[in-house]
N, C-alpha and C positions, 0 to 999 in steps of 0.2 A: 360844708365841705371845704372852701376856701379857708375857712378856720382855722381847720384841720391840718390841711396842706401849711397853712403857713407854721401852726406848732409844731409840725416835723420838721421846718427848715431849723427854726428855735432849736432844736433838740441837736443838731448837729453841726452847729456855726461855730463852735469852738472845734472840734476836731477840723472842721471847715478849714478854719483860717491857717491852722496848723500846715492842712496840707498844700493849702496856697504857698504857703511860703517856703514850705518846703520844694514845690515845684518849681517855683519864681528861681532860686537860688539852681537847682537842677537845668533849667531851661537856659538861661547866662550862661553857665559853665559849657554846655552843650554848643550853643549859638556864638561863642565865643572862641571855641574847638573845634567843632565841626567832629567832636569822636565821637562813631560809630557805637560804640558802649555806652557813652553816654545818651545815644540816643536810641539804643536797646531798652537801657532803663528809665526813661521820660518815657516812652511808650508805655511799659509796664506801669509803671507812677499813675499815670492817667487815667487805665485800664482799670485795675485794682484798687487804687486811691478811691475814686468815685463812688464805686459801688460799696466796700467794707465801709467808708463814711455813711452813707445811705443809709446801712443795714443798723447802725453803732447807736443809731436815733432811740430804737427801738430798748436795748440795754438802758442807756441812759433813764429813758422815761422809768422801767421799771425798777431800777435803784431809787429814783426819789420819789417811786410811789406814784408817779403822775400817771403813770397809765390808768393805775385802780381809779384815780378819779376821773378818768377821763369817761368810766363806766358811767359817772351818774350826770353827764352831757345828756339834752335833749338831742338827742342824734341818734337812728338805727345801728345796731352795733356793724352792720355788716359798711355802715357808711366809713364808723372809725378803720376799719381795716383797707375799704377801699382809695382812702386816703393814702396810705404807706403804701398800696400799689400805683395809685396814681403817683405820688411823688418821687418811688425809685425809679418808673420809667422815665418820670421827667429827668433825672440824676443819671440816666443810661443815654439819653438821647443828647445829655450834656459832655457826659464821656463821646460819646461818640464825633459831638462837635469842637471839643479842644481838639483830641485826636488828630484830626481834619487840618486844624489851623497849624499844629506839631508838623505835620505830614507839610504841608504847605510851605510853612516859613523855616524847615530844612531844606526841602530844594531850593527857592529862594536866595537862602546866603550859601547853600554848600553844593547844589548843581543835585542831579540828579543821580548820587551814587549808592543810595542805599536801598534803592526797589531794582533787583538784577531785572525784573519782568514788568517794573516801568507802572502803570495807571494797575494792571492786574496785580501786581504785589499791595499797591495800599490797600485798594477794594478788601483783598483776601486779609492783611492785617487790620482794617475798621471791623469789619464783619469779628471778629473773633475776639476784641476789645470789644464791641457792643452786647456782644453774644453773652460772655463770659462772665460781666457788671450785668446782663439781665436775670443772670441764671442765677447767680447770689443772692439774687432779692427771693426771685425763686424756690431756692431749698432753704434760704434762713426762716424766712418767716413761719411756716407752718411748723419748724423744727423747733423755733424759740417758743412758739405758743403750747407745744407739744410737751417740751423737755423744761421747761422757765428760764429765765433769766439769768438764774447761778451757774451756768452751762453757755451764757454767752458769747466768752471768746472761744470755746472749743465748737461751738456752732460755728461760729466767721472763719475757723479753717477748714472745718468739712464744708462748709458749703461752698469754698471757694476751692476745694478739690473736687469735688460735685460739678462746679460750672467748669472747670477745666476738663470734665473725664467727659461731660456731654459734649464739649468743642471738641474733643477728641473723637467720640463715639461715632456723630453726624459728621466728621470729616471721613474717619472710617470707610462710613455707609456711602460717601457722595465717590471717591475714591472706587471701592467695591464695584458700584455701578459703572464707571467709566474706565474700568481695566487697568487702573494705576498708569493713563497714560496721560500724556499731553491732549488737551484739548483745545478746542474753538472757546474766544470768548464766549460764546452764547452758551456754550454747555457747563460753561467756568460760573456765569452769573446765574445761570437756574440752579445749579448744585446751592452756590449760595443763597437765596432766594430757599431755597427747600432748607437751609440750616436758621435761617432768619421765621420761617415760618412753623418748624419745629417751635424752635424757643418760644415764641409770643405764646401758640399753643398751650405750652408746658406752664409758660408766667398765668396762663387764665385756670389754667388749672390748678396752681397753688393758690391761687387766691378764691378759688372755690373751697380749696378744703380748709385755707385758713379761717373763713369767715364759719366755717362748720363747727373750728373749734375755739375760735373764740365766742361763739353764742354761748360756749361752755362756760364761760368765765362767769365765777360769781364774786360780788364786793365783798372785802375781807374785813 
């Protein structure tokens, strides 16, 4: 398994470093301005960056064939696929930890002007950057095993409207129960808690029917 996990990092340290730097250069500009848009789209960047890296591993392997060998590894097939879920959760809880430090070292240099609802505003934006990078790994995976890899980048956008329309859907529903009104924190963090527990759900569940169809796969 450790093997494994570490050939999925292999698989995606080039687009990696891409979006490191690409951030690095976002986050200066940001820290350096203090603009509100700019720090609209570092959130985004972190959010989305993360996870379409995560997912992009998976592409890659199968253009240069390494998946097909990855077939004849002394390893359960259901271990190879367990691997790409363990790894994009580790790359969701990574999103979720930049985030954190984003959210952090903007108050920091620029005070506290971009959550009008203060500790409740970040809570509710980590929650939906964590949500949204889980639910990617979510709908790609079993979609890629499903449809192949020629179909790639048209996966990385349905699936990334997929984990947007679910953040949408269970905000909907947590909203729907609560009368679209203001609440108590405690009914603010069990709505989220019920959107975070959704999701996990849904990520075990894709990784049940992935491992379904990739037992499909035979060497070519």
């Amino acid at each position: 398994m450790a093997g494994l996990i570490k050939n999925n990092f292999y698989s995606i340290l080039g687009n990696l470093k891409l979006f490191l730097g690409f951030f690095f250069i976002m986050a200066v500009g940001f820290f350096i301005t203090g603009n509100a848009i700019l720090f609209i789209c570092l959130y985004v960047i972190v959010g989305l960056g993360m996870a379409l890296i995560s997912v992009s591993g998976l592409g890659k392997e199968a253009a240069s064939k390494w998946s097909m060998y990855k077939l004849s590894f002394p390893v359960k097939r259901k271990e190879i696929v367990k691997s790409f879920y363990v790894s994009h959760g580790v790359w969701t809880l990574l999103d979720v930890f930049l985030t954190m430090i984003v959210f952090a070292l903007a108050v920091l240099f620029h005070g506290n002007q971009y959550f009008d609802l203060g500790l409740r505003d970040a809570i509710v934006l980590l929650t939906a950057s964590g949500v949204v990078a889980l639910m990617v790994g979510a709908i790609y995976c079993p979609l890629f095993h499903f449809w192949g890899a020629d179909k790639a980048e048209i996966l990385m956008v349905l699936s990334l409207a997929g984990a947007v329309g679910f953040m949408a859907l269970t905000s909907w529903i947590v909203n729907s129960v609560n009368g679209y009104e203001n609440v108590s924190d405690f009914r603010l963090y069990m709505g989220l808690l019920f959107v975070w527990v959704t999701a996990i759900i849904m990520f075990l569940f894709s990784y049940l029917l992935t491992s379904t169809l990739f037992q499909k796969l035979q060497m070519e």
